[in-house]
C-alpha positions as CSV (number, residue, x, y, z in Angstrom):
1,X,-24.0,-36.3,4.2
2,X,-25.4,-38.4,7.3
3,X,-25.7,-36.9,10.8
4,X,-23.1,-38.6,13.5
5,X,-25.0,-41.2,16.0
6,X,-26.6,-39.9,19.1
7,X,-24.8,-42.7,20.9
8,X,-21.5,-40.0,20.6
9,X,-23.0,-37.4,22.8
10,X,-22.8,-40.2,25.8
11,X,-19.3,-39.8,25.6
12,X,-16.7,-36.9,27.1
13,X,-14.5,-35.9,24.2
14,X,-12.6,-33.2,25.9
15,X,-9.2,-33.6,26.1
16,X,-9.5,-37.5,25.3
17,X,-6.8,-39.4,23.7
18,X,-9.4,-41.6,21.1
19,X,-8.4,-44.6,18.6
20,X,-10.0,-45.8,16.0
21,X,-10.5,-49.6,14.6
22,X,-11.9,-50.5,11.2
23,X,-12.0,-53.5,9.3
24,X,-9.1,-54.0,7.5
25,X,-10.7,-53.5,4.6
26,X,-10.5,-49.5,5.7
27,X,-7.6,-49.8,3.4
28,X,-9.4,-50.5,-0.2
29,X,-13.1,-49.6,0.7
30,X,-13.5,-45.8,-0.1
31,X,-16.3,-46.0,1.9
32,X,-14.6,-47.4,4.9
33,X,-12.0,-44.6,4.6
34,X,-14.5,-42.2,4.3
35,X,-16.3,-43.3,7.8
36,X,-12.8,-43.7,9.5
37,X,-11.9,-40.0,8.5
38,X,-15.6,-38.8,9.3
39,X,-15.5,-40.0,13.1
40,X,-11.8,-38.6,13.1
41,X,-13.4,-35.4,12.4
42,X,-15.9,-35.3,14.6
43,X,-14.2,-36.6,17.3
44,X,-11.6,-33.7,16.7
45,X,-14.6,-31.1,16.9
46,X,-16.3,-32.5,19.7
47,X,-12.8,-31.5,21.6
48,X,-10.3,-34.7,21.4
49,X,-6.8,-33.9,21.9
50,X,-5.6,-36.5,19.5
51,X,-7.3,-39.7,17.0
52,X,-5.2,-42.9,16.1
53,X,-5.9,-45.1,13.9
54,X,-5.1,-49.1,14.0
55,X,-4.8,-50.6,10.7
56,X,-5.6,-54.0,10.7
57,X,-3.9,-57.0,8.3
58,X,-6.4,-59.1,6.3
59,X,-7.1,-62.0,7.2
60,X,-5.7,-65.4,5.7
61,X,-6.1,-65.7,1.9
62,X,-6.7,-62.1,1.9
63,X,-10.2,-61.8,3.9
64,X,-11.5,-59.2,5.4
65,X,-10.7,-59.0,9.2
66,X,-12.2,-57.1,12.6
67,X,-10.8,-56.7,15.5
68,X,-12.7,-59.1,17.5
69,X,-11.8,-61.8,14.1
70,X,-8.0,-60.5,14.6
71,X,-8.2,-60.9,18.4
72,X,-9.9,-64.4,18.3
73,X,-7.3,-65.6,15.6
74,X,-4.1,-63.7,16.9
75,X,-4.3,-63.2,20.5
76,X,-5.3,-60.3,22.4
77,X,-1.2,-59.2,22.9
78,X,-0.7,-59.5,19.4
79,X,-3.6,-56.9,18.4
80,X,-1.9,-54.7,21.1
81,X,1.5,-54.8,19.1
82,X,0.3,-53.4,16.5
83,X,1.3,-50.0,15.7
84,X,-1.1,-46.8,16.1
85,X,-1.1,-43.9,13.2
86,X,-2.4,-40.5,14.5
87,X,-4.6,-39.2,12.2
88,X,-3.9,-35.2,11.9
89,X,-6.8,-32.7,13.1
90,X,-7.8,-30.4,10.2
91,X,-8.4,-27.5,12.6
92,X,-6.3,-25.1,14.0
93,X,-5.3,-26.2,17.9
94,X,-6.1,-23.1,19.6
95,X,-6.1,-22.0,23.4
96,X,-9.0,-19.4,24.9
97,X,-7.0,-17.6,27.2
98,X,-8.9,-16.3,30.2
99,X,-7.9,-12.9,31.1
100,X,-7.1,-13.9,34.6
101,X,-5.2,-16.8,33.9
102,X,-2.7,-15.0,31.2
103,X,-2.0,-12.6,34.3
104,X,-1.1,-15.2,36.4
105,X,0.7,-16.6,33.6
106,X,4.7,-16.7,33.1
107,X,5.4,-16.3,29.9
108,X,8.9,-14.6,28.6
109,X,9.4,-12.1,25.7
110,X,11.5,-13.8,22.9
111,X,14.9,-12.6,23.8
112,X,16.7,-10.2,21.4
113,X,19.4,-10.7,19.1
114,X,19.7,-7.4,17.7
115,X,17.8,-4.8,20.7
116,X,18.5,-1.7,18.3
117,X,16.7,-3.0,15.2
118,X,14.1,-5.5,17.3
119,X,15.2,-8.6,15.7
120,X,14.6,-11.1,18.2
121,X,14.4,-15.3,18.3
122,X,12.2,-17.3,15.9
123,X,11.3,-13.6,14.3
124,X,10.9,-12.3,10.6
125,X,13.0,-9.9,8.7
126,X,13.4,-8.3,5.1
127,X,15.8,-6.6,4.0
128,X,14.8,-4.1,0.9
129,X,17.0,-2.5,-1.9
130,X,17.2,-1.8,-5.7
131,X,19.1,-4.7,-7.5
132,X,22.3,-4.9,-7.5
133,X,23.3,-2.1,-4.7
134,X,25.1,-3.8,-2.2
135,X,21.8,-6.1,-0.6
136,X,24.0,-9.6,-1.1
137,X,26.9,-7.9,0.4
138,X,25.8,-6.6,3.3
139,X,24.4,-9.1,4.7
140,X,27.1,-11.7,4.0
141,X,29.0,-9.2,6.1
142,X,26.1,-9.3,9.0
143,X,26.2,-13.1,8.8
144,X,29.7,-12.6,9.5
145,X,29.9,-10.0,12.4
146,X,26.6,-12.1,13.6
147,X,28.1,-15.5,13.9
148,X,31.0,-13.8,15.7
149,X,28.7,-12.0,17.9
150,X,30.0,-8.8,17.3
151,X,28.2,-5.2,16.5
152,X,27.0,-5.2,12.9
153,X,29.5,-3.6,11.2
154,X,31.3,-2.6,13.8
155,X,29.0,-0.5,15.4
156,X,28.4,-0.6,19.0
157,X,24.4,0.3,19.1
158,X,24.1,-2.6,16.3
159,X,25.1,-4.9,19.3
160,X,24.1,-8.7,18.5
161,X,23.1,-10.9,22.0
162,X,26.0,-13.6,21.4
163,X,27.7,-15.6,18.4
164,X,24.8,-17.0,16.5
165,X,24.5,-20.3,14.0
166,X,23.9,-18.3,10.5
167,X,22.8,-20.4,7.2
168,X,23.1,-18.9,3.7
169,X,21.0,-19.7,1.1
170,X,21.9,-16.9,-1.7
171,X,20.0,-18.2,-5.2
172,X,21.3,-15.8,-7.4
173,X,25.2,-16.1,-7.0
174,X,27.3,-19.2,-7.4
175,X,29.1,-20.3,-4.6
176,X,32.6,-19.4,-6.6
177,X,31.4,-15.6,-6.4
178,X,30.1,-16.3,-2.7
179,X,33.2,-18.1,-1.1
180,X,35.1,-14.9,-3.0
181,X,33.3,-12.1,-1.4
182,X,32.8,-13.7,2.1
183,X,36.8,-15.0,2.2
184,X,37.7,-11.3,1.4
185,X,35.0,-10.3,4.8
186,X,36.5,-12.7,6.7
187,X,40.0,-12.2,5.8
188,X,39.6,-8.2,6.4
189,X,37.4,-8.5,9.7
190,X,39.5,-10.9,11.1
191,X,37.5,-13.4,11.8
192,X,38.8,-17.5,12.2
193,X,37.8,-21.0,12.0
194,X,36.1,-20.6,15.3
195,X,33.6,-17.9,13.8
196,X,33.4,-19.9,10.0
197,X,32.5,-22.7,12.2
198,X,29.0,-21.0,13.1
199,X,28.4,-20.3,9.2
200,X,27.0,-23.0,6.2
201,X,25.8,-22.0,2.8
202,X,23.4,-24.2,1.1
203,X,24.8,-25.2,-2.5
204,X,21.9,-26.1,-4.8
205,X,24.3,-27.2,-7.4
206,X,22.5,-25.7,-10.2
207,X,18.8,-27.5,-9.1
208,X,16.1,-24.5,-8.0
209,X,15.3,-24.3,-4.5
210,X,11.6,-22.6,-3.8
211,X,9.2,-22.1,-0.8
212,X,6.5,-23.5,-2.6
213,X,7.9,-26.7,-4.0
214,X,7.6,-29.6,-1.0
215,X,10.5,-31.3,-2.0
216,X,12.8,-28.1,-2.4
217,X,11.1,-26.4,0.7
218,X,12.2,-29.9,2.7
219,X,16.0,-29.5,1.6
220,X,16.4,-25.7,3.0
221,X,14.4,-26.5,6.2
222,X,16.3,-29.9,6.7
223,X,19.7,-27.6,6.3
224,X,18.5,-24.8,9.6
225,X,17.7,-28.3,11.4
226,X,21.3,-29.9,10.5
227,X,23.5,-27.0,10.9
228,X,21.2,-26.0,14.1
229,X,20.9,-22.4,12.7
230,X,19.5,-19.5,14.7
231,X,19.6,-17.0,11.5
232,X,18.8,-18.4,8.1
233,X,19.2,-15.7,5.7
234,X,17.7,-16.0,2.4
235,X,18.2,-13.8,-1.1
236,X,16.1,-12.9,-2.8
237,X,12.6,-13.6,-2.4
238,X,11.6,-13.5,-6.0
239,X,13.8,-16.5,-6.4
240,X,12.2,-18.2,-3.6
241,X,8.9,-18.4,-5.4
242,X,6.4,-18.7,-8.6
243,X,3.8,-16.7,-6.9
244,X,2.2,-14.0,-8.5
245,X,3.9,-11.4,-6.6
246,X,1.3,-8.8,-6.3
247,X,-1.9,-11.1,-4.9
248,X,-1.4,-10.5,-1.2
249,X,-3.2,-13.7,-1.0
250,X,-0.5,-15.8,-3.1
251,X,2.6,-13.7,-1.3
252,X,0.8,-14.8,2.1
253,X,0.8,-18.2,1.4
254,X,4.5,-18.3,0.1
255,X,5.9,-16.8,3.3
256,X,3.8,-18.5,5.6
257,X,5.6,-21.7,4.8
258,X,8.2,-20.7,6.4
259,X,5.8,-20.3,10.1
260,X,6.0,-24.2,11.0
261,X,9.9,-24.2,10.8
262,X,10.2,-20.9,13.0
263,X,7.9,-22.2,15.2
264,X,9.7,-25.4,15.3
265,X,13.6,-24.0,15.7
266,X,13.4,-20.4,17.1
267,X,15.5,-19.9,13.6
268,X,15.0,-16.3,12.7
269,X,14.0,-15.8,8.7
270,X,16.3,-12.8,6.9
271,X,14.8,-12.3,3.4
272,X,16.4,-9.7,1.0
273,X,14.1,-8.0,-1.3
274,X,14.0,-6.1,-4.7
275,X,12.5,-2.6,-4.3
276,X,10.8,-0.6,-7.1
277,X,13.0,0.9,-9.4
278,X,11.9,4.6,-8.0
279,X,10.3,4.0,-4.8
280,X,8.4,7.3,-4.1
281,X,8.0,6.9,-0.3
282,X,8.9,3.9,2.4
283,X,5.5,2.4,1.4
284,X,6.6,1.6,-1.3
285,X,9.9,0.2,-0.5
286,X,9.4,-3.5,-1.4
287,X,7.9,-4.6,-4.4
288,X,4.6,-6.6,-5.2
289,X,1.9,-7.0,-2.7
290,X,2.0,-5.2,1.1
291,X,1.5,-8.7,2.8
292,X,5.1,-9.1,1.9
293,X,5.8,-5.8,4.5
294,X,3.1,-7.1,6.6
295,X,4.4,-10.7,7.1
296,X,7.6,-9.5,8.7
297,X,8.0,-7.7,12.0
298,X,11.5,-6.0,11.0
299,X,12.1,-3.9,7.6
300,X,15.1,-2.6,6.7
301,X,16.0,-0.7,3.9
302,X,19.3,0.3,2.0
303,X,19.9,2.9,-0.6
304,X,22.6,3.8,-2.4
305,X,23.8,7.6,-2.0
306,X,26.4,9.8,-4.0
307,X,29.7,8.6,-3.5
308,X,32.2,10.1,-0.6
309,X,34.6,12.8,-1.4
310,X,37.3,10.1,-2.1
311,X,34.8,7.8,-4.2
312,X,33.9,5.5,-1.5
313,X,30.2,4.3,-2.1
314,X,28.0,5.9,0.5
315,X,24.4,4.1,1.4
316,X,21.6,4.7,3.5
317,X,20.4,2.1,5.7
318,X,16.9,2.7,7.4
319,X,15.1,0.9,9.7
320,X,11.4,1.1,7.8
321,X,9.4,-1.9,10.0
322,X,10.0,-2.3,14.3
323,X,7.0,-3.5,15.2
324,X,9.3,-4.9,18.1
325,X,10.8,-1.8,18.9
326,X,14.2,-0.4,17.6
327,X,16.8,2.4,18.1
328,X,19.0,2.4,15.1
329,X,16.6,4.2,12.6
330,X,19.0,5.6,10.4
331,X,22.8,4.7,9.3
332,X,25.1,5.4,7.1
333,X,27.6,3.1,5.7
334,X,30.6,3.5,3.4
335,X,32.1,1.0,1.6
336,X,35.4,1.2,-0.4
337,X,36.3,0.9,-4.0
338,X,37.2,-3.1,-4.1
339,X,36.3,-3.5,-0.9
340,X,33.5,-5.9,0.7
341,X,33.5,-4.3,4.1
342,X,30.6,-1.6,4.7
343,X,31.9,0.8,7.8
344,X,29.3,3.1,9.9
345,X,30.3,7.0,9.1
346,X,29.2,10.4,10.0
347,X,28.6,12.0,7.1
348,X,28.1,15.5,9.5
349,X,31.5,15.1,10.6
350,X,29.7,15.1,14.9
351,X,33.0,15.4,16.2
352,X,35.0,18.2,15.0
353,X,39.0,18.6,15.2
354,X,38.7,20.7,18.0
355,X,37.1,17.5,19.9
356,X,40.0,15.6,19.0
357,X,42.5,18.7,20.7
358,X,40.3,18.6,23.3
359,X,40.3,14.8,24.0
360,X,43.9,14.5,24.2
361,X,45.8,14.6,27.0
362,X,48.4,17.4,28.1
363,X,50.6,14.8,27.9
364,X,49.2,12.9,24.6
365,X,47.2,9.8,24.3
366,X,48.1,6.5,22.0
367,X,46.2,6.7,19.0
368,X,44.2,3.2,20.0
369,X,42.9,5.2,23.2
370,X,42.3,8.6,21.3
371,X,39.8,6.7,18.5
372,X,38.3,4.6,21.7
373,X,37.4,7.9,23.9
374,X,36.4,9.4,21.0
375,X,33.3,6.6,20.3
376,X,32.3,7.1,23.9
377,X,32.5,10.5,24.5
378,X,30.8,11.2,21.3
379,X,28.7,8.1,19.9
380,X,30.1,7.8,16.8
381,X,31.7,4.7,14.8
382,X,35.6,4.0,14.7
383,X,35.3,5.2,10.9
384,X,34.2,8.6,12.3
385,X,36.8,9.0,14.6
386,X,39.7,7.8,12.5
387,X,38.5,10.8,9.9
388,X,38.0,13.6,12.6
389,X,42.1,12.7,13.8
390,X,42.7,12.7,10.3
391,X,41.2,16.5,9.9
392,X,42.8,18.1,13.2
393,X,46.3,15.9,12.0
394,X,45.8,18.2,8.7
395,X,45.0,21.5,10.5
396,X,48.1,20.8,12.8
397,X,45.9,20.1,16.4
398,X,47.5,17.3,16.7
399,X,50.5,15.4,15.3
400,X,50.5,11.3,14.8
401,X,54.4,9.8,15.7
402,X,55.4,7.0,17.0
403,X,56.6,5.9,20.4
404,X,57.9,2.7,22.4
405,X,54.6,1.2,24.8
406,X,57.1,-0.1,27.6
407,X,54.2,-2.7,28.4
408,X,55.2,-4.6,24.9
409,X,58.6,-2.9,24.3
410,X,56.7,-2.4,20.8
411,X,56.3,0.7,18.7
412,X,52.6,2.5,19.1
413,X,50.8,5.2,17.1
414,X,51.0,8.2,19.8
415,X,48.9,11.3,19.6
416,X,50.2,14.5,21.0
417,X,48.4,17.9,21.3
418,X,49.5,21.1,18.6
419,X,48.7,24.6,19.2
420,X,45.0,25.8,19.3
421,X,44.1,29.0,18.4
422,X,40.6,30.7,18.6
């Protein structure tokens, strides 16, 4: 390997734009090439900001040409037309920040999208769970409450920072089974055009999509950059891949594809994936190698409990990973036999039938106002309240009727207070 010139150290390289011009032979000669790259490289060490090569045409009949042949022949506007490739630095661009100067610095916190779980802007999530428990579901139902920036299901704390741009990329369901389960969401949550305008799914139509294919990795990143997404939510990882999924090295490399795009779009990454079949302890809570856990900065988990007391499927949801902060650790969702919709309950029963008595007026409440007060006063989800109404209805606290709202001229549910002994 030969040394560079001394002739280079007479020149400031700092910051300097620098462009290169071979022969045109730089094109065929493997030597050539490999000089041109060499002073690239060394010009990128010695501290250029950027290297540009000018190819130049051969010469009539094919013959070798310079740049002081081309000028002589051509012109020297004509050599100045021609068009400039930057030649990419092979090391990282990096800034020393002096301790003084970051002080003085401005420089603002990604802002948050979900505050109680610290999912923020251009951030990295997974979402962890046995196969087959509910993963898919749930978070075509977050996509959904997300785009229409409303509390994750339905749950105040779970409050998202404004209607966000969601893209789907779900590899192991067709899109029949999809557009089934989210239409049932949408339909039961209300939600219009205005919302399903915010939401795309990517349809591989059968071809396999992966993170470490170019061409396939190039399709999903061209979709968050054409539907201008803000979430891109992705399920599962194990489709995504052909890594070995326990070399921390190989698992790094898969997931760290996804950095440039991040970096480029602010598009936060959602990634379901498959726990171990018995997970002992949250350590264990993803499967395969830990730099999956350590690439992201949020970690959620749900679990499947026993069902309710009416066969409703219960499940845990736990925040495992907020190295961003968070302040929704633990919830508990329900979700009903042929139902898609997971609601937030209290499986303690916090507000008791004599909270209800007490909450309503002398003179009663409508039912709408009773379930509202009842979420303030006592922090609990509309699922929670609507159950503790349902008790003190049962023991006779209150009773549920009916009466004319003369604001509409319409019937309302009204609440009025029973009898209360000690």
């Amino acid at each position: 390997m030969t040394e560079p010139i001394a002739g280079l150290n007479l020149l400031a390289w700092q910051g300097r734009s620098v462009t290169e011009c071979f022969d045109s032979d730089s094109e065929t000669n493997p030597k050539v090439q490999e000089a041109l790259n060499a002073l690239a490289i060394e010009a990128y060490r010695r501290g250029a900001r950027n290297v540009f090569n000018i190819p130049l045409p051969s010469g009539e009949n094919g013959d070798k040409n310079g740049m002081d042949d081309f000028m002589h022949t051509n012109g020297v506007e004509a050599f100045l037309d021609l068009d400039a490739e930057e030649i990419s630095s092979p090391y990282p661009r990096v800034k020393i920040w002096g301790g003084v100067e970051l002080l003085n610095t401005q420089i603002e916190r990604r802002p948050a999208i979900v505050k109680a779980w610290g999912i923020r802007e251009a951030a990295k999530a997974l979402l962890t769970g046995a196969g087959g428990k509910g993963k898919t579901t749930m978070l075509l139902q977050f996509g959904c409450d997300a785009s229409a920036g409303q509390p994750l299901f339905g749950y105040g704390p779970l409050a998202v920072s404004g209607p966000q741009r969601i893209l789907f990329f779900l590899a192991e369901d067709p899109l029949s089974e999809t557009h089934f389960r989210w239409c049932q969401q949408m339909s039961a949550l209300r939600y219009g055009h205005e919302v399903a305008e915010r939401i795309a799914f990517v349809d591989s139509r059968g071809a396999r999509l992966t993170l470490t294919n170019e061409f396939s990795q190039q399709v999903l990143f061209d979709a968050i950059r054409q539907h201008r997404a803000t979430i891109a939510i992705l399920d599962p990882l194990v489709a995504l891949h052909d890594a070995d999924e326990n070399s921390n090295s190989a698992m790094r490399a898969v997931l760290d594809t996804c950095n440039p795009i991040i970096e480029e779009t602010g598009c936060t990454f959602i990634i379901a994936h498959h726990e171990p079949k018995s997970p002992e302890n949250n350590s264990a809570a993803s499967r395969g190698a830990s730099a999956i856990r350590d690439w992201c900065r949020t970690m959620l988990r749900l679990t499947a409990q026993k069902p309710g007391p009416d066969g409703a499927q219960r499940f845990q949801l736990d925040l495992d990973k907020a190295n961003y902060g968070g302040t929704v650790w633990s919830l508990t969702l329900e979700r009903q036999q042929d139902s898609y919709i997971f609601t937030p309950i209290d499986p303690e029963m916090r507000v008791t039938p004599k909270d209800v008595w007490e909450t309503v007026e002398q003179d009663g409440l409508w039912l709408d106002d009773l379930k509202q007060a009842l979420c303030q006063i006592f922090g609990v989800s509309e699922v929670t309240a609507r159950r503790a109404i349902k008790k003190a209805e049962e023991l006779k606290l209150v009773t549920v009727g009916e009466q004319i709202n003369e604001a509409t001229n319409r019937k309302k549910s009204f609440v009025m207070r029973g009898s209360y002994a000690e």
